[in-house]
N, CA, C and O of each residue as an XYZ file, in Angstrom:
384
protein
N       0.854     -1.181      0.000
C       0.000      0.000      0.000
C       0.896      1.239      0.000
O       1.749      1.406      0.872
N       0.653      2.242     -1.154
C       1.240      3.325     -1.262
C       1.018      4.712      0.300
O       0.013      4.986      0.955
N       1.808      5.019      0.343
C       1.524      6.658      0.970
C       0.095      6.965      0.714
O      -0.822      6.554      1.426
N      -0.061      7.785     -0.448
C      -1.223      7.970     -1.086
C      -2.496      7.430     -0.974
O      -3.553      8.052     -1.081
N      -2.325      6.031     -0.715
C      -3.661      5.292     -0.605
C      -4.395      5.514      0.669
O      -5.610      5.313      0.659
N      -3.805      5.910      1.785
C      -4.032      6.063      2.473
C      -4.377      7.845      3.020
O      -4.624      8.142      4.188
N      -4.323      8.675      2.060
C      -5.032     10.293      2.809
C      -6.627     10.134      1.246
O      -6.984      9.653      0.171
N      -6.920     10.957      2.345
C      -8.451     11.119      1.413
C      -7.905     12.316      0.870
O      -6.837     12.921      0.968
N      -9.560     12.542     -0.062
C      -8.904     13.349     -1.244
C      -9.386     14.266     -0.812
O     -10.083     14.260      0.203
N      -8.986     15.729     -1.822
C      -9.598     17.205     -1.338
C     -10.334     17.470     -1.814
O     -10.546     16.571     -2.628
N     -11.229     18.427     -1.950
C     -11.771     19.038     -3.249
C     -11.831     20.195     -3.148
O     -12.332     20.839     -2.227
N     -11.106     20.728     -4.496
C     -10.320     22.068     -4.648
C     -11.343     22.942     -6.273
O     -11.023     23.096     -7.451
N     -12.228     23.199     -5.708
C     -12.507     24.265     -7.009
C     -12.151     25.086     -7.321
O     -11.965     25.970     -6.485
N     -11.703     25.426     -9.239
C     -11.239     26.638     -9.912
C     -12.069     27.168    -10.443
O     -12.968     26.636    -11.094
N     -11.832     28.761    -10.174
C     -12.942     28.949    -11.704
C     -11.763     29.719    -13.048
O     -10.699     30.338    -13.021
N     -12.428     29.376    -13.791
C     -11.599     29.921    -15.325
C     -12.165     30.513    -15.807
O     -13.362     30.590    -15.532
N     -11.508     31.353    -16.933
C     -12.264     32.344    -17.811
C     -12.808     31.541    -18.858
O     -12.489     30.355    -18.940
N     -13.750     32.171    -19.823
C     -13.939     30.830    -20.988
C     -13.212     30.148    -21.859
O     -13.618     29.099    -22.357
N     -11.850     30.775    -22.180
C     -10.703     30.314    -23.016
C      -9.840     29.274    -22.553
O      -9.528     28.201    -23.069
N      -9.434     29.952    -21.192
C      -8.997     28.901    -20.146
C     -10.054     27.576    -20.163
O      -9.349     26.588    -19.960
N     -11.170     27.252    -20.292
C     -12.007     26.519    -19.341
C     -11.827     25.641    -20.728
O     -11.326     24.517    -20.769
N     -12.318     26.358    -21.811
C     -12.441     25.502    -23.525
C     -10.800     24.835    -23.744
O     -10.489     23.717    -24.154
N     -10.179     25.636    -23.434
C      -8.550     24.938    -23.498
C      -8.356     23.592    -23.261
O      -7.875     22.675    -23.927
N      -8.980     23.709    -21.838
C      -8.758     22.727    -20.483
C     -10.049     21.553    -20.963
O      -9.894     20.374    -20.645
N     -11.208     21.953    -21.680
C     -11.816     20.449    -22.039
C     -11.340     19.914    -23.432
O     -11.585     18.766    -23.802
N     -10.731     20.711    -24.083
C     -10.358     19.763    -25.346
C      -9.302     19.297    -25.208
O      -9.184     18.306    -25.928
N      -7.926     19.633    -24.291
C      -6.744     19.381    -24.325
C      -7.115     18.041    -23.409
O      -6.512     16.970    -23.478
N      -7.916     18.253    -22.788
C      -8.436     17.063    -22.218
C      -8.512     15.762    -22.647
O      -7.830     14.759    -22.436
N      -9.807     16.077    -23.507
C     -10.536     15.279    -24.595
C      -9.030     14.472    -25.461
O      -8.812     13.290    -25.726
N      -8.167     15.799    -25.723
C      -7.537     15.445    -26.628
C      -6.443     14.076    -26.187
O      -6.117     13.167    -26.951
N      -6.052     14.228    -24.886
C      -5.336     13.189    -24.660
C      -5.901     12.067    -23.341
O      -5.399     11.460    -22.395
N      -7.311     12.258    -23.999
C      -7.820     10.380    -23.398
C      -8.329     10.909    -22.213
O      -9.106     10.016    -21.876
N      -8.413     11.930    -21.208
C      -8.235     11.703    -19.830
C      -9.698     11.870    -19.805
O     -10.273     12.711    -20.495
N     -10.422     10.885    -18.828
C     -11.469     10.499    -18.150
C     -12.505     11.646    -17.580
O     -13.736     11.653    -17.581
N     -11.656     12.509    -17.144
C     -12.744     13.528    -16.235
C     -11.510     14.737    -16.668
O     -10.519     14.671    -17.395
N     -12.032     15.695    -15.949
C     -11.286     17.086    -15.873
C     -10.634     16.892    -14.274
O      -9.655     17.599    -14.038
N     -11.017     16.168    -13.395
C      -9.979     15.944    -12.322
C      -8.821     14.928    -12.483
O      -7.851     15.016    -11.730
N      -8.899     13.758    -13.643
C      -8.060     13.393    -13.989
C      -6.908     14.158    -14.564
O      -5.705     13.971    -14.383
N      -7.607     15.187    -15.397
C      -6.592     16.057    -16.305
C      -5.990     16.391    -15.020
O      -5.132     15.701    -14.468
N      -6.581     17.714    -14.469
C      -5.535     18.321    -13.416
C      -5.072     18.071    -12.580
O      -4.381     18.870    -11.948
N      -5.358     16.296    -12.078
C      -3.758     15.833    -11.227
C      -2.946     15.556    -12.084
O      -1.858     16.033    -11.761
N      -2.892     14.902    -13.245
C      -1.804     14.966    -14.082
C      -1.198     16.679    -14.201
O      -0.147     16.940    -13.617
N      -1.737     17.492    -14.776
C      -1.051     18.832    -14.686
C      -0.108     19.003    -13.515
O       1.092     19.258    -13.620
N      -0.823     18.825    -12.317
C      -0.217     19.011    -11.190
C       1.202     17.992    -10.515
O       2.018     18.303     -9.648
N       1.072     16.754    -11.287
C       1.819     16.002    -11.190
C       3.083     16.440    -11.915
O       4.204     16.654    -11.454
N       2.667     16.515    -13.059
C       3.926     17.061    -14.001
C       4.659     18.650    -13.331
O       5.830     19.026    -13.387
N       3.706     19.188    -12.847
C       4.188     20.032    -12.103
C       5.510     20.627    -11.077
O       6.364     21.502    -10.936
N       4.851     19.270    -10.464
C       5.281     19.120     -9.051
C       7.043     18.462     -9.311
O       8.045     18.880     -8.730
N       6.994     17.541    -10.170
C       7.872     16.777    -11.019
C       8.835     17.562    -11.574
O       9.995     17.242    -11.316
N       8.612     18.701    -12.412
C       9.675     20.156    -13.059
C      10.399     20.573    -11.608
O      11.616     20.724    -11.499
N       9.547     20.716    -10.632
C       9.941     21.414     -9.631
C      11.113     20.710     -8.525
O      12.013     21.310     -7.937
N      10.707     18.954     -8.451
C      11.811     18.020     -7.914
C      12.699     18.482     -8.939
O      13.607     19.241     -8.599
N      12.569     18.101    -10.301
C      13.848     18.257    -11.098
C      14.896     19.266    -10.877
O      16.125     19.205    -10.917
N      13.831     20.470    -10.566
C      14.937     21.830    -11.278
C      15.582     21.564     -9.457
O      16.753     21.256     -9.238
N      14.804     21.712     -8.626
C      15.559     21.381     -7.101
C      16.859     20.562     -7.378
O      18.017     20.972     -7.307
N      16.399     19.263     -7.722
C      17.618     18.404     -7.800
C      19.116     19.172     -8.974
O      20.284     18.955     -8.652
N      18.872     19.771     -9.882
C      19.463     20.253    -10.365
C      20.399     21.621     -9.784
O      21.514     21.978    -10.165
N      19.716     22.093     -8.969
C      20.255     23.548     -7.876
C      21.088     22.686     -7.130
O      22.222     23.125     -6.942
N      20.792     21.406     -6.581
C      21.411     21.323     -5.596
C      22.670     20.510     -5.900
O      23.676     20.408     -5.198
N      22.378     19.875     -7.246
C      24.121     19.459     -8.151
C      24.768     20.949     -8.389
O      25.978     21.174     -8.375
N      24.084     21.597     -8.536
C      25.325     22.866     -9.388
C      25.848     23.279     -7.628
O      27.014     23.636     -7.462
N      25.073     23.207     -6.640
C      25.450     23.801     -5.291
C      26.699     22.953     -4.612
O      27.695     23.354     -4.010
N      26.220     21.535     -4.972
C      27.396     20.253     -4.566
C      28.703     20.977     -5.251
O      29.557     21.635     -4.656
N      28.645     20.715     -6.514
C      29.630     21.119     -7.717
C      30.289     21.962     -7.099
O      31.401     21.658     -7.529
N      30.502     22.961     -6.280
C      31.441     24.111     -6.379
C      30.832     24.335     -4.650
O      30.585     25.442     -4.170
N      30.686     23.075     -3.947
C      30.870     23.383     -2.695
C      31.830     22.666     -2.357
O      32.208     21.759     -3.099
N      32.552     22.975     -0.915
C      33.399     22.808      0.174
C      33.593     21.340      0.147
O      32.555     20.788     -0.220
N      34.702     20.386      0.445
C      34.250     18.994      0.760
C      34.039     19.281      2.455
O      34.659     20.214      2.965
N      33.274     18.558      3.154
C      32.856     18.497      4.331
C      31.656     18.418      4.503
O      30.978     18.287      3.483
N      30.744     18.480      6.223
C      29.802     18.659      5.858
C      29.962     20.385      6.109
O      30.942     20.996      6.535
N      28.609     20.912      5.674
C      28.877     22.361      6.027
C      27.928     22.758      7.444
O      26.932     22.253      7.961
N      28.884     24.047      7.794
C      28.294     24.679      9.485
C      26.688     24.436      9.414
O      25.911     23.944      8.595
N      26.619     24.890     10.387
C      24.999     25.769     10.932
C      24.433     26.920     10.223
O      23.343     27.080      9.674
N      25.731     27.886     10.415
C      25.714     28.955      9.251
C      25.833     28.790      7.583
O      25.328     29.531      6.740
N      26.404     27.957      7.430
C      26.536     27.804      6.129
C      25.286     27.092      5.298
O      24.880     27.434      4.187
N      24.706     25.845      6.255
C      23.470     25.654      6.088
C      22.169     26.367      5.757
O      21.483     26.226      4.745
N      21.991     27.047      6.652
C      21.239     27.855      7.198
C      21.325     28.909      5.826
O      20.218     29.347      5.513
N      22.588     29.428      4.874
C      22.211     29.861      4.127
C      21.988     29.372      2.671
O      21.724     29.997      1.644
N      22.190     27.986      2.928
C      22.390     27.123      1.365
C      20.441     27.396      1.819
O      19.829     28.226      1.147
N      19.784     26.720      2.813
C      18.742     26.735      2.800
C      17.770     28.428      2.450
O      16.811     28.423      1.679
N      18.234     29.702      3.146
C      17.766     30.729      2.618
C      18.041     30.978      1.342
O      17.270     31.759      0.784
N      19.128     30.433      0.570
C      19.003     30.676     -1.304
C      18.150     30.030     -1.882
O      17.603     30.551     -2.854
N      17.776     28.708     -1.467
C      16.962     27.953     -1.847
C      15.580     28.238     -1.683
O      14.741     27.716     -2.417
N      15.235     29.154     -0.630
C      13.567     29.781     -0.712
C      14.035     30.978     -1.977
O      13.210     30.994     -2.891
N      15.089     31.862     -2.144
C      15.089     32.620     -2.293
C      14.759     32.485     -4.460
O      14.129     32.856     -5.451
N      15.587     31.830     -4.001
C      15.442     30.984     -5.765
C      14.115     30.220     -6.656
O      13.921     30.082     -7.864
N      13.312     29.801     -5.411
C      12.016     29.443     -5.325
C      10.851     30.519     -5.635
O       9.838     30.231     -6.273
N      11.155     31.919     -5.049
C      10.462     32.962     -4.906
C      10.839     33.813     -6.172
O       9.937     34.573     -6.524
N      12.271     33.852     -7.117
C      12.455     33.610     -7.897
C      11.768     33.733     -8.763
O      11.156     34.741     -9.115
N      11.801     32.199     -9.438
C      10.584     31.238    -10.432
C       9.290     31.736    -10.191
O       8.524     32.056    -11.100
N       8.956     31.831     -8.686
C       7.444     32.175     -9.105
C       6.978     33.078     -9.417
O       5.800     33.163     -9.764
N       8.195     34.461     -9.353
C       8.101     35.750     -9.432
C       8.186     35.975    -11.246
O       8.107     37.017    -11.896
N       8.296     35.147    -11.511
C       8.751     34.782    -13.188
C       7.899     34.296    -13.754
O       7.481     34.970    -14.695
N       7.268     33.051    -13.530
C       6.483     32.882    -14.223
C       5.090     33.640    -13.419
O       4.083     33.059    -13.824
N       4.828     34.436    -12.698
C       3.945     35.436    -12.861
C       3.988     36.555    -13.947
O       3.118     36.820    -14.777
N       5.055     37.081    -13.776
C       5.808     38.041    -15.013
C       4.679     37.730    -16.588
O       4.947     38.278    -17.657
């Protein structure tokens, strides 16, 4: 039994404009998916997925050209504040 199988689900309503909404049932339609809550856990999945990636990727380029050891309290403490900061970033971007 997965993680997952075990929390109940949410239910999260959007509302869209009509372009958005027509987008979202044919792109639907278009690739097989069952319902429109099927579609948007997949969206959200793929999502969530870019976001492990690009993480995992920050934190090779951070390895790459860090210290061998482990690092301080302080030094921690700010690998972790770049990492919100870089986060806030992206979202500040793709708002843009």
């Amino acid at each position: 039994m997965s993680y997952f199988e075990d929390m109940k689900a949410v239910t999260i309503n959007i509302s869209l404009n009509p372009e958005l909404a027509e987008f979202a049932r044919s792109d639907s339609e278009a690739h097989a998916f069952d319902s429109m809550s099927e579609y948007m856990r997949e969206l959200i999945r793929s999502r969530r997925e870019e976001q492990i990636k690009q993480d995992v990727a920050n934190l090779e380029k951070a390895i790459a050209g860090a210290p061998a050891g482990d690092p301080s309290a302080g030094e921690m403490a700010e690998i972790v504040k770049a990492q919100h900061r870089l986060r806030a970033e992206r979202k500040r971007a793709r708002r843009a």
